[in-house]
DRENDO-1510 file (C-alpha; in Angstrom, 1 decimal, always signed):
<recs>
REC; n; res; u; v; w
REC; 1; UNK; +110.3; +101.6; +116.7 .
REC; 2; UNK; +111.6; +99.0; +114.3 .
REC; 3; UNK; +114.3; +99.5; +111.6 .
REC; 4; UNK; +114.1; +97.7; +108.1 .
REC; 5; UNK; +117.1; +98.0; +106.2 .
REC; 6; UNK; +117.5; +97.5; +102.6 .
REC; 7; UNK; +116.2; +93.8; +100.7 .
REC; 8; UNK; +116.5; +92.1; +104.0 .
REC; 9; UNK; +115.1; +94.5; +106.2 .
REC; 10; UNK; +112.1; +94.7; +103.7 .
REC; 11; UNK; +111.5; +90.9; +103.8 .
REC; 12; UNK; +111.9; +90.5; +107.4 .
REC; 13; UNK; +109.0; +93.4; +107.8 .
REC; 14; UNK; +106.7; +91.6; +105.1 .
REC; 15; UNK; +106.4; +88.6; +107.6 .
REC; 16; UNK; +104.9; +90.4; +110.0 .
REC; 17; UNK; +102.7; +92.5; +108.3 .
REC; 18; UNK; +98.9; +92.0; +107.6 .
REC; 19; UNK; +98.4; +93.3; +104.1 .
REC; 20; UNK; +96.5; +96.3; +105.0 .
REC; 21; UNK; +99.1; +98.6; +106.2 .
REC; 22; UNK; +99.3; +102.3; +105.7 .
REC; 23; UNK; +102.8; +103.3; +104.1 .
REC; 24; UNK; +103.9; +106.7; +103.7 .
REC; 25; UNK; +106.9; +107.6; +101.1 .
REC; 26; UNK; +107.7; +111.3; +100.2 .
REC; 27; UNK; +109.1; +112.6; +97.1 .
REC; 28; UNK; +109.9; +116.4; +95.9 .
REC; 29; UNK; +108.1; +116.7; +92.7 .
REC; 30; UNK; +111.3; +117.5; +90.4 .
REC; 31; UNK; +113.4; +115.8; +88.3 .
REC; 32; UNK; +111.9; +112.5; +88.6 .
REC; 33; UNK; +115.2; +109.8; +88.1 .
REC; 34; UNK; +116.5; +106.7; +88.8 .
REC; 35; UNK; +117.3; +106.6; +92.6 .
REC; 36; UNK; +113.3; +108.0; +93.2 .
REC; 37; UNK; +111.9; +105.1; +91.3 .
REC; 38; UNK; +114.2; +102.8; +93.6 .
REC; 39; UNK; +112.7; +104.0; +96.5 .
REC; 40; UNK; +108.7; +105.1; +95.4 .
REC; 41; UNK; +107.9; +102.8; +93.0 .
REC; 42; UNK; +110.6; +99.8; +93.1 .
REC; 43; UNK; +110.5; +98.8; +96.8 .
REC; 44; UNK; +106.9; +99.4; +97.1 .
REC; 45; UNK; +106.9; +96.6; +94.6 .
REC; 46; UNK; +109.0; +94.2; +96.0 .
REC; 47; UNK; +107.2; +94.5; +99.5 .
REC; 48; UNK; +104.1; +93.8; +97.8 .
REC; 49; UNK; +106.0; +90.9; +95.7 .
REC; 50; UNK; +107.3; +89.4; +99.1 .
REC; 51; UNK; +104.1; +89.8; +100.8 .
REC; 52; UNK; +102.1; +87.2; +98.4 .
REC; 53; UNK; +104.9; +85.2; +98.6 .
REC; 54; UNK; +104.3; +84.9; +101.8 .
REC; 55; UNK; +100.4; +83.6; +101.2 .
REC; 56; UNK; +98.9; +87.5; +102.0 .
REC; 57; UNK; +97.0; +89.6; +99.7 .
REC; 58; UNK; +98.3; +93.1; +99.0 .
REC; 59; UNK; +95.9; +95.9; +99.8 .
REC; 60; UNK; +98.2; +98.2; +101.5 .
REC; 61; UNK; +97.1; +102.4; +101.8 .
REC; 62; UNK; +100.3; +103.8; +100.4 .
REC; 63; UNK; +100.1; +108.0; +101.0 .
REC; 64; UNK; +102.5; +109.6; +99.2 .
REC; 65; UNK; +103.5; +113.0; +100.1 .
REC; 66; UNK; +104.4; +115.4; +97.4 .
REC; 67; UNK; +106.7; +118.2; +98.7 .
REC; 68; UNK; +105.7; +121.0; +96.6 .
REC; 69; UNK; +107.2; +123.3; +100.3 .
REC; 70; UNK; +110.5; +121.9; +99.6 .
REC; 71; UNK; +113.1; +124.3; +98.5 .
REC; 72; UNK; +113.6; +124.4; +94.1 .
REC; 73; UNK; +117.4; +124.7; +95.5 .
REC; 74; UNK; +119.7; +125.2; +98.5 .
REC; 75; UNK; +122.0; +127.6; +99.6 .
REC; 76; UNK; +125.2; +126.8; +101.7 .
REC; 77; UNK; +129.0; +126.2; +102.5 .
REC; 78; UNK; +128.3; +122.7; +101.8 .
REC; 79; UNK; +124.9; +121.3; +101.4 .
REC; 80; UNK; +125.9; +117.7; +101.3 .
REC; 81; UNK; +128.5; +117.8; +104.3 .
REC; 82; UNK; +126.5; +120.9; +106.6 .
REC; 83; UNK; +123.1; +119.6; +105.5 .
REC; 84; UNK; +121.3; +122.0; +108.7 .
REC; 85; UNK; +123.3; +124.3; +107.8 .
REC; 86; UNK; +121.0; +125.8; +105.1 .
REC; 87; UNK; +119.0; +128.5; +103.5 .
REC; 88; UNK; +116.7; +127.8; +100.5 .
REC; 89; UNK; +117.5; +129.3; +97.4 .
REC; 90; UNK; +114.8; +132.3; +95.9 .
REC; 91; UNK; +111.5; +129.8; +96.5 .
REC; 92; UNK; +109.6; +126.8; +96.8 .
REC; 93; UNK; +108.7; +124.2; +94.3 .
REC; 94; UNK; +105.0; +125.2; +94.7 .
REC; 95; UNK; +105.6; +128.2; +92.7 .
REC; 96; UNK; +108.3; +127.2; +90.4 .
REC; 97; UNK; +107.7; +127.0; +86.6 .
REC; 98; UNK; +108.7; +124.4; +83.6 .
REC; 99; UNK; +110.4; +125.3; +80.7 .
REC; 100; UNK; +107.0; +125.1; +79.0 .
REC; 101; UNK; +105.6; +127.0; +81.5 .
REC; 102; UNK; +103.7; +124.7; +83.4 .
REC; 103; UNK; +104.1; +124.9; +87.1 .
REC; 104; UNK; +106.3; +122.5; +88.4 .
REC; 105; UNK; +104.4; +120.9; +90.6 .
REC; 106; UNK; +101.7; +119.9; +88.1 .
REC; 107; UNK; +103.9; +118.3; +85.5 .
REC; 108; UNK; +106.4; +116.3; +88.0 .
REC; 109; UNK; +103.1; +115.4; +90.2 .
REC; 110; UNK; +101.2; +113.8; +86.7 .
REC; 111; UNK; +104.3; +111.8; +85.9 .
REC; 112; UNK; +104.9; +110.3; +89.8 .
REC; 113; UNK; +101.5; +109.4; +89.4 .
REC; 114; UNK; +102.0; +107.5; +86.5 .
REC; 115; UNK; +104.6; +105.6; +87.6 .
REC; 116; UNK; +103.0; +105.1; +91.0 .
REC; 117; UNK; +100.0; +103.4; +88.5 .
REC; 118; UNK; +102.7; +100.2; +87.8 .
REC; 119; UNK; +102.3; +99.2; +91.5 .
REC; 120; UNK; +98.3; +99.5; +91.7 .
REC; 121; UNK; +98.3; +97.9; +87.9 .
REC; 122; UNK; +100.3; +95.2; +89.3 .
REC; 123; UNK; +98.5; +94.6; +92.8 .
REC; 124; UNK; +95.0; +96.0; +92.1 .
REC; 125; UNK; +93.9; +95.8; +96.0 .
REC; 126; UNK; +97.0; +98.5; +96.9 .
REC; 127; UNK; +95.3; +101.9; +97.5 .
REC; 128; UNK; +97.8; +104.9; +96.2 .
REC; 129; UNK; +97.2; +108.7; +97.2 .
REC; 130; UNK; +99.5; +111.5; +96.6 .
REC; 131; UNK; +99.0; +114.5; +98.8 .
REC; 132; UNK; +100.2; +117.8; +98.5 .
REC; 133; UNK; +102.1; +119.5; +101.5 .
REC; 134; UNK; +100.8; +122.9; +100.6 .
REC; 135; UNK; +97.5; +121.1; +100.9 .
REC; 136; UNK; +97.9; +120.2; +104.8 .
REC; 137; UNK; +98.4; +124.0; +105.9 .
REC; 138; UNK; +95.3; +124.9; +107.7 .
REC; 139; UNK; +95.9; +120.8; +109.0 .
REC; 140; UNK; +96.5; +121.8; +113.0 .
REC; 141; UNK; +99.5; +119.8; +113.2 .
REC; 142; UNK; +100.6; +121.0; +110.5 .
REC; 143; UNK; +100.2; +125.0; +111.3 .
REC; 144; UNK; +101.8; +123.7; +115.0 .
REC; 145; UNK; +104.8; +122.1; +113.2 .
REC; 146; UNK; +105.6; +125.3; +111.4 .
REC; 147; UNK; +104.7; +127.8; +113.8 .
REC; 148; UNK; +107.2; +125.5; +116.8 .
REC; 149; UNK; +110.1; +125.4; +114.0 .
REC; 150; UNK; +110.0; +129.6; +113.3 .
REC; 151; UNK; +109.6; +130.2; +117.0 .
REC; 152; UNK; +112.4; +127.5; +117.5 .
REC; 153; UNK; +114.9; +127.0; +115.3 .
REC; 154; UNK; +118.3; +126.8; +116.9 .
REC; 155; UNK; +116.2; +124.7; +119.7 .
REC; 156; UNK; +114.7; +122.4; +116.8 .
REC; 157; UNK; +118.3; +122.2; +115.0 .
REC; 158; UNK; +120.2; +121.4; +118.3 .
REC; 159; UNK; +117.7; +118.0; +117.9 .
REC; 160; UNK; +118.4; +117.2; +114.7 .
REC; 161; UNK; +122.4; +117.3; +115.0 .
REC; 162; UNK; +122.5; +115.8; +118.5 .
REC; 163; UNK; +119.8; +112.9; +117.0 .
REC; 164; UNK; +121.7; +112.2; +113.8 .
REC; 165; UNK; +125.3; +113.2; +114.3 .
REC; 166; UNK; +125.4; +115.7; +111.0 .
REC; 167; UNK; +128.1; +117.8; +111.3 .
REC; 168; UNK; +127.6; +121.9; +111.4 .
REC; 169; UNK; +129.7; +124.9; +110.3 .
REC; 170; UNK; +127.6; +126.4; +113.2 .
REC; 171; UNK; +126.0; +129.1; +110.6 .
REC; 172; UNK; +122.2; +130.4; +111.7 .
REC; 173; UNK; +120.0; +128.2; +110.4 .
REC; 174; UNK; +116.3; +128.8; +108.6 .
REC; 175; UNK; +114.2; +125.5; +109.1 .
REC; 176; UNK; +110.8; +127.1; +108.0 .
REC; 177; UNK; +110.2; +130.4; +106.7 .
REC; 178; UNK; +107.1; +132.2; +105.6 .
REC; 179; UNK; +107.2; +133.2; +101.6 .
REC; 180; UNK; +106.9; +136.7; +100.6 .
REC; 181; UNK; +103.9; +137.2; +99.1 .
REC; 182; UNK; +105.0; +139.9; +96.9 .
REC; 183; UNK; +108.3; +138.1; +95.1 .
REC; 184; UNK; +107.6; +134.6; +96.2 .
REC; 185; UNK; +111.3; +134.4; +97.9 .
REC; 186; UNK; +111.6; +131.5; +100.6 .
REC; 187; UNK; +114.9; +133.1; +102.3 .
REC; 188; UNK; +113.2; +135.3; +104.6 .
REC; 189; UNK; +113.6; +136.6; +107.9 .
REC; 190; UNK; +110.4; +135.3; +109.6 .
REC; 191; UNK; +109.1; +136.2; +113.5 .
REC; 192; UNK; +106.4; +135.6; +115.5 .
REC; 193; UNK; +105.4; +138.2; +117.9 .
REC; 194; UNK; +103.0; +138.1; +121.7 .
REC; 195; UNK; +100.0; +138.4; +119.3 .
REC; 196; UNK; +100.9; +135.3; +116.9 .
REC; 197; UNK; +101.0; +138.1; +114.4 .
REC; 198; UNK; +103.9; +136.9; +111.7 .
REC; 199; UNK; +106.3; +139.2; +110.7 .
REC; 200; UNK; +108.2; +138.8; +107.1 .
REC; 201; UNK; +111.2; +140.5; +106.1 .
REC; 202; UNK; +112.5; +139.7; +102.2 .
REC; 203; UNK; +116.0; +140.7; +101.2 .
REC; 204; UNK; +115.2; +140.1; +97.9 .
REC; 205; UNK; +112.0; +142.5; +97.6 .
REC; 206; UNK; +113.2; +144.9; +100.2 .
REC; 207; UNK; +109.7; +144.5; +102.1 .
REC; 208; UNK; +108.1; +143.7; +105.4 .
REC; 209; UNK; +104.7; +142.4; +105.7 .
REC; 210; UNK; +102.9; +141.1; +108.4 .
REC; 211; UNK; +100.0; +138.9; +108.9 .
REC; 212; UNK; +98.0; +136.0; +110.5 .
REC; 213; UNK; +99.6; +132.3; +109.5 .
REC; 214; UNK; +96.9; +131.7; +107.4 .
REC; 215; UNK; +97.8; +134.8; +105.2 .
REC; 216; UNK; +101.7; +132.8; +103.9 .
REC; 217; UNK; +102.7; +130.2; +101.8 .
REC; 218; UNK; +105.8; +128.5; +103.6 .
REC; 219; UNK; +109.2; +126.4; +103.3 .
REC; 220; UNK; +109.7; +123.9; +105.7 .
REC; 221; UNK; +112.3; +121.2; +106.1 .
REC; 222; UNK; +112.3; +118.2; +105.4 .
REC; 223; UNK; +113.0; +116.7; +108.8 .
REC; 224; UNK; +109.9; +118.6; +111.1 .
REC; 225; UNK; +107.9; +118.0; +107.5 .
REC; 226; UNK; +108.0; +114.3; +108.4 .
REC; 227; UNK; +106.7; +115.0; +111.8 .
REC; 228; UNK; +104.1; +116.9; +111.0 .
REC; 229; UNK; +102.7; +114.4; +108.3 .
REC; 230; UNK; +103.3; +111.4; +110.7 .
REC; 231; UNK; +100.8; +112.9; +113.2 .
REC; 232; UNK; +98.2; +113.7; +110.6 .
REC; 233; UNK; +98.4; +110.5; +108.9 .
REC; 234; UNK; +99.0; +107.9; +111.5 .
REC; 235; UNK; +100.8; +105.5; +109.1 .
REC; 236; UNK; +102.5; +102.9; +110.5 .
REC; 237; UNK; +105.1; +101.9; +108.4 .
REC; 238; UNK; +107.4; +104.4; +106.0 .
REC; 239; UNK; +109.5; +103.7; +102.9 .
REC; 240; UNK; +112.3; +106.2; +102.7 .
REC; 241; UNK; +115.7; +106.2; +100.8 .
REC; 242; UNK; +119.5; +104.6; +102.8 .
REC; 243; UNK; +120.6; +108.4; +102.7 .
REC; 244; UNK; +117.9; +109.0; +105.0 .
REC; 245; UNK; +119.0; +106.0; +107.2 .
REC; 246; UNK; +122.8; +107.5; +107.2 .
REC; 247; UNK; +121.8; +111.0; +107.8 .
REC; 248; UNK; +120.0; +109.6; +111.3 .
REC; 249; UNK; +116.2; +109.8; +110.5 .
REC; 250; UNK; +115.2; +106.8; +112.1 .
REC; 251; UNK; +116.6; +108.4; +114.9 .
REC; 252; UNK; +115.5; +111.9; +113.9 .
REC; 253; UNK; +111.9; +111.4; +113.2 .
REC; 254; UNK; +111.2; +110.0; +116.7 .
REC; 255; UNK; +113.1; +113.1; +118.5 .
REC; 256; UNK; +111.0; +115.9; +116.4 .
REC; 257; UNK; +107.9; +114.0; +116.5 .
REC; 258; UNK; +108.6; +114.0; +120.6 .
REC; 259; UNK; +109.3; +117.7; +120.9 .
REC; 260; UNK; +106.5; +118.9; +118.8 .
REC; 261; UNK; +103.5; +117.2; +120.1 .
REC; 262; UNK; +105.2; +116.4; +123.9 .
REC; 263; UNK; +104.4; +112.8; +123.9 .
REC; 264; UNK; +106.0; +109.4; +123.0 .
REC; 265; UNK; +106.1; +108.8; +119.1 .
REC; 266; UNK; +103.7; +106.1; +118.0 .
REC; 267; UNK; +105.3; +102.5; +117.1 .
REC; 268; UNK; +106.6; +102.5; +113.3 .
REC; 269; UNK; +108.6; +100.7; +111.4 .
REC; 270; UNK; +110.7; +102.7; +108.8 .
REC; 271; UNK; +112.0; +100.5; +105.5 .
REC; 272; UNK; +114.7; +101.7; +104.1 .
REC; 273; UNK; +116.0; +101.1; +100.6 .
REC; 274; UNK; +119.8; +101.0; +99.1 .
REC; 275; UNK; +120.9; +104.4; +97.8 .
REC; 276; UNK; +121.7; +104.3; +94.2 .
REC; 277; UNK; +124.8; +105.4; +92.9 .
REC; 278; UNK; +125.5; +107.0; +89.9 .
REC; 279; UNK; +128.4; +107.0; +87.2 .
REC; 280; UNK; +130.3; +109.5; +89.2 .
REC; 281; UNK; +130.8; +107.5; +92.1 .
REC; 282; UNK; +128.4; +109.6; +93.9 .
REC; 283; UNK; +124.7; +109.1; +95.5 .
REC; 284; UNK; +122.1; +110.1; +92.9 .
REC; 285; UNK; +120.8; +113.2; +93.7 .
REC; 286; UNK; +118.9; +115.9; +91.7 .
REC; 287; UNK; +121.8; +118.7; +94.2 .
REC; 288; UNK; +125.1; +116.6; +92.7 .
REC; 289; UNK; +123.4; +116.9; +88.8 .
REC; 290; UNK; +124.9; +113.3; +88.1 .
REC; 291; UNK; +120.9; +111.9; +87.5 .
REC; 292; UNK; +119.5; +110.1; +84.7 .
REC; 293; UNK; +116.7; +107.4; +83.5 .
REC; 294; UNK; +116.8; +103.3; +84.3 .
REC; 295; UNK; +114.0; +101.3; +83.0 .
REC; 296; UNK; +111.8; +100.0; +86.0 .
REC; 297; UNK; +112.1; +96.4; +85.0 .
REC; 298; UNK; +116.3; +96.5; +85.2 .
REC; 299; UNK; +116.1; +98.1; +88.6 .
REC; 300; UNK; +113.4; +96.0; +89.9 .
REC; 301; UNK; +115.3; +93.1; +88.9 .
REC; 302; UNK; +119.0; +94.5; +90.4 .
REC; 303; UNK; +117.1; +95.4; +94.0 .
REC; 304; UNK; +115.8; +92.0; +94.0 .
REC; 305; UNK; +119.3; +90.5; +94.2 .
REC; 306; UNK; +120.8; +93.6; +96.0 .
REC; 307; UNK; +121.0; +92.9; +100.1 .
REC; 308; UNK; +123.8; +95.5; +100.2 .
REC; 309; UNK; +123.3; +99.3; +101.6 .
REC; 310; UNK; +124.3; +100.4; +97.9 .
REC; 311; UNK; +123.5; +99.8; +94.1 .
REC; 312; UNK; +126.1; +100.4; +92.4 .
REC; 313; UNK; +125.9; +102.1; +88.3 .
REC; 314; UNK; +123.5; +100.3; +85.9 .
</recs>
């Protein structure tokens, strides 16, 4: 497993690759701002840049993972500083609404995909899918992943803080949860009993239902998420953003992917890009509400310059 950090990182690993890679990035479809650009649309960009500078032709499979199963918003004594220690807050992006009443989803998935368009524009031989994580469900790894965590999930926690070092306020923990069906609420109580029968329990609704996995909609963290889509999609190479690097990941990813499918984790080499900081002071983060809009062209041009770990306010 090779680490590729920030402009250096991503020139070293454009040496040694081919052209044809598969590269998988993931994004929650919300709020699309600067510091996502940086990371989906920027550094894809460069690599491509520095691979044709290199004499190879760019026809790289980037998959780009749209988590609709991530949480609209998170619930905690501190998200940023106890990030395990976590519930989600009422549901899932999947069945969250615009102001204009679109879903949520749609709208934030058109507009990735248009910006995605700028790197296939500029590199026609690059390949670009976005995939839904509501769409993998009945995908066996994927209905493993999520079963493991709800059957697991101080076990599956103990992993994550002993693999990246995150601190915890040693709260219970909810690392997948089926959705209620009747209000849609994420923060359930969710079991699994002898007969794999799952059995939901919403606060918020005041009901219990029961029923095979195939009957829920589900939240899943981010952390097994990645797991899960590795084994499905085999790619070889990632681009993620630096918090991911500082929160352990590249650590991370290989324990989870270790537990859940009881074998060695396939070679990978994970890129990852400076985080961007806003005005504040602070990373740029949809959570902190400190996000806004840089044209494509300034950041590409600032990244290409930037070997540091950080980018600091443009």
């Amino acid at each position: 497993m090779n680490t590729s950090l920030y402009l250096n990182g991503l020139k070293k690993a454009a040496k040694t690759m081919k052209g044809n890679e598969k590269i998988h990035l993931g994004i929650r479809p919300y709020a699309l701002h600067a510091g996502n650009i940086l990371t989906i649309v920027t550094y894809p960009l460069l690599l491509c840049e520095e691979l044709e500078q290199n004499g190879k032709i760019a026809k790289f499979n980037f998959i780009v993972s749209i988590n609709d199963w991530e949480q609209a918003a998170l619930l905690g004594e501190n998200i940023h500083k106890y990030n395990f220690d976590i519930k989600p807050d009422h549901t899932t992006l999947e069945f969250t609404n615009e102001k204009n009443g679109k879903k949520t989803v749609d709208y934030w998935e058109k507009v990735i995909q248009k910006k995605l368009k700028i790197v296939s524009s500029r590199y026609p031989n690059v390949k670009i899918n976005t995939i839904r994580n509501s769409s993998l469900k009945d995908d066996k790894a994927m209905k493993h992943v999520i079963l493991s965590t709800i059957k697991s999930q101080s076990e599956i926690k103990k992993i994550m803080l002993n693999s990246s070092g995150i601190q915890t306020n040693g709260s219970k923990s909810y690392l997948a949860n089926a959705i209620c069906p009747n209000c849609k609420h994420a923060n359930t109580n969710t079991k699994i009993d002898r007969n794999s029968t799952l059995i939901l329990s919403c606060d918020k609704c005041n009901r219990v239902v029961t029923g095979k996995y195939e009957d829920f909609s589900y939240w899943l963290h981010h952390k097994p998420m990645f797991a899960a889509r590795w084994k499905i999609f085999d790619f070889t190479y990632s681009i993620s953003g630096g918090d991911h690097y500082l929160e352990g990941d590249h650590k991370t990813r290989k324990a989870l992917f270790e537990y859940y499918f009881n074998k060695p984790a396939p070679k990978i080499n994970m890129i990852f890009s400076p985080i961007l900081i806003a005005s504040d002071g602070q990373k740029m983060s949809k959570s902190r509400g400190n996000i806004y809009s840089v044209g494509l062209d300034e950041i590409l041009q600032i990244a290409r310059k930037c070997e540091e770990s950080e980018i600091r306010p443009i």
